[in-house]
N, C-alpha and C positions, 0 to 999 in steps of 0.2 A: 504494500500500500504506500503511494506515494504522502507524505506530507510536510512537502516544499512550504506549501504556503502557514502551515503551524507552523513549522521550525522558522518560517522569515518572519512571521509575528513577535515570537519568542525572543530573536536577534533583537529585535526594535526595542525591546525593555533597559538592555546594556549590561554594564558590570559583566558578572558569572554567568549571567543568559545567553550572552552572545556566544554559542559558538558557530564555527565554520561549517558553513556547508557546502561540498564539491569545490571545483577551482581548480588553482596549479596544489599538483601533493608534493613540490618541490619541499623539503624540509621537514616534512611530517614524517612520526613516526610510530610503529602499530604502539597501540597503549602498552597490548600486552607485549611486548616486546621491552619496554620499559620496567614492566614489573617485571618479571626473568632477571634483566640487568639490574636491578635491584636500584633504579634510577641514580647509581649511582654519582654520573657526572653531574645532576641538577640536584644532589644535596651536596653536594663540595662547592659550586657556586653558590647556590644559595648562601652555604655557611658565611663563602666567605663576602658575601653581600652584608652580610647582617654582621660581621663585624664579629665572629665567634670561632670556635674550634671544635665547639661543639657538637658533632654532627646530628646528634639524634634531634637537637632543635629544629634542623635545617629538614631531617626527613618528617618531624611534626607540622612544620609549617606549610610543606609539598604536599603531603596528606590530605591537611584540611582544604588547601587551593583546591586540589584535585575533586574532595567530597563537594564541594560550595558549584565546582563546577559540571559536574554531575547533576546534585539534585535539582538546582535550578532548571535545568530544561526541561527535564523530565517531568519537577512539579508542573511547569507551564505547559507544557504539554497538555500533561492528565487533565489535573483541573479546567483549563483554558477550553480544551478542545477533543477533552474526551480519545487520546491519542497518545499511546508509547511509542517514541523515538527505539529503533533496532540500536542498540549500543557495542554490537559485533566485532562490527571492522570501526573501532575508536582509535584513533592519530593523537598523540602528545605534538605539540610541534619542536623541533631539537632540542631548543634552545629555552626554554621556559615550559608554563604550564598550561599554555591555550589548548582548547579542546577541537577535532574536525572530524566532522562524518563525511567519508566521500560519497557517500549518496544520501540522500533524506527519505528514508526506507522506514515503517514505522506498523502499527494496527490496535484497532481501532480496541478502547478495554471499556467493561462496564464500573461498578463501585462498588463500596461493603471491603468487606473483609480481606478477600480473595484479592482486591486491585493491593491491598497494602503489602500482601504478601508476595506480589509478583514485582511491585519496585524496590523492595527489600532484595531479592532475590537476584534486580536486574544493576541494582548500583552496588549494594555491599558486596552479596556474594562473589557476581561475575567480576566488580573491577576491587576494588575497597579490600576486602579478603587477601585477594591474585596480589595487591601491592602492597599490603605489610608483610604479608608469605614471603617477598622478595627483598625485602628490607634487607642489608648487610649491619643498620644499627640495632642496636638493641632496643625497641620502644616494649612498654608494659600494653596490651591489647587493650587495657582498661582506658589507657590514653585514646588510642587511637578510635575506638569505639564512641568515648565523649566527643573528640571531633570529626565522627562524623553521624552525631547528632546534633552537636552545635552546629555543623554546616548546614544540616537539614532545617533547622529552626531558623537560620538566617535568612537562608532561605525562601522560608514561607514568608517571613515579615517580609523581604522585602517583595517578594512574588504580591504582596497583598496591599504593599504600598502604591503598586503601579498598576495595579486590579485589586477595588476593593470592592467588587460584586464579585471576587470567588473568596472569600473570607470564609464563606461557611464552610465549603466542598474544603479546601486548602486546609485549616484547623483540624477538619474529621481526619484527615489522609494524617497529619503529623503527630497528630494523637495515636492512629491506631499504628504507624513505622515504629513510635517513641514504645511499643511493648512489644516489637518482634526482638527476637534473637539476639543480637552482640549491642542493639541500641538498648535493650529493653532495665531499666535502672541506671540510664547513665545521665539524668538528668531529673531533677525534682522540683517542687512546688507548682504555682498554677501558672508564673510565669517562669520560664522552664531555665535552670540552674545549673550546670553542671557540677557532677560528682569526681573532677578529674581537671586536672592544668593541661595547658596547651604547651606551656614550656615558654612560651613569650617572655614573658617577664626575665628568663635570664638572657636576653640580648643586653648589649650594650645601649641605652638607652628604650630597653622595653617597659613594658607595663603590663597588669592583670588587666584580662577583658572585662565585659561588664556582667558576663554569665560565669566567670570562675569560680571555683571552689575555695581558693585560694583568697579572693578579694573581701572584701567588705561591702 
């Protein structure tokens, strides 16, 4: 099922929503091919962007990019347009963390239970999972789990801030993701918390986010 015109909607929001679709694949790279290599060479930049030696900061930081850049399409998708993007043949591009589909290949899902369980399935397991598996640092899963519920909650606010007639559909879907599997306890209260640090704070001039566990 083609859905060129969802996914060019979705672009038009910005930020995390925007990724590529078709064009030159000059410089792209299969995602999963990135997770295998254990993204190595974009956590050593990274690191050394941010000013650290740190690396497991740098593969924390790539992590949640990566989750924030996922779920945002795929929410807008779903909610928007009733439509799962095919995340198959997913491109990192070399040099950073932009996301490209060479085709806009997709189909159509209905709601309830079963859609939360099948974009669980299509962002953590198939990509999320594949690229901590690949990790060469040491991250605790409990981290990486929080960010990538933190990226999903971002996510929806801001999917909600640029469409605030899918508030409802959007809230049920992050509700019912926020108690599948490796998200399920990684965030609490009714404005949602994490139970877990991003590592942020130890860059060189970082800070606690505003969902930390760690913050006030």
């Amino acid at each position: 099922m083609d859905i060129s015109a969802e996914l060019a909607e979705t672009q038009s929001y910005g930020g995390f929503f925007a990724i590529t679709v078709g064009g030159d694949a000059d410089g792209w790279l299969p995602a999963r091919q990135c997770y295998d290599d254990g993204s190595v060479d974009l956590i050593e930049k990274t690191a050394a962007g941010y000013g650290t030696t740190e690396l497991r900061i740098a593969a924390s930081m790539i992590q949640f990019s990566h989750a924030s850049r996922l779920w945002s399409p795929v929410l807008a998708c779903v909610a928007g347009a009733a439509v799962a993007p095919d995340l198959a043949g997913l491109q990192r591009f070399h040099s950073g963390t932009a996301l490209r589909l060479p085709v806009a290949n997709g189909r159509s899902v209905g709601d309830g239970e079963a859609l939360a369980e099948l974009l669980y399935g299509m962002v953590v397991e198939e990509h999320l999972d594949r690229l901590a598996a690949g990790l060469r640092v040491k991250i605790a899963p409990g981290l990486l789990y929080g960010n990538a519920a933190a990226a999903l909650v971002g996510a929806a606010r801001a999917l909600v801030g640029v469409r605030p007639d899918l508030r409802q559909p959007v809230s049920a879907l992050t509700r019912a993701l926020l108690n599948i599997g490796g998200l399920a306890g990684t965030m609490t209260g009714p404005r949602p918390r994490r139970r877990s640090c991003c590592l942020f704070y130890r860059v060189p001039g970082g800070s606690y986010c505003g969902d930390c566990a760690l913050g006030q």
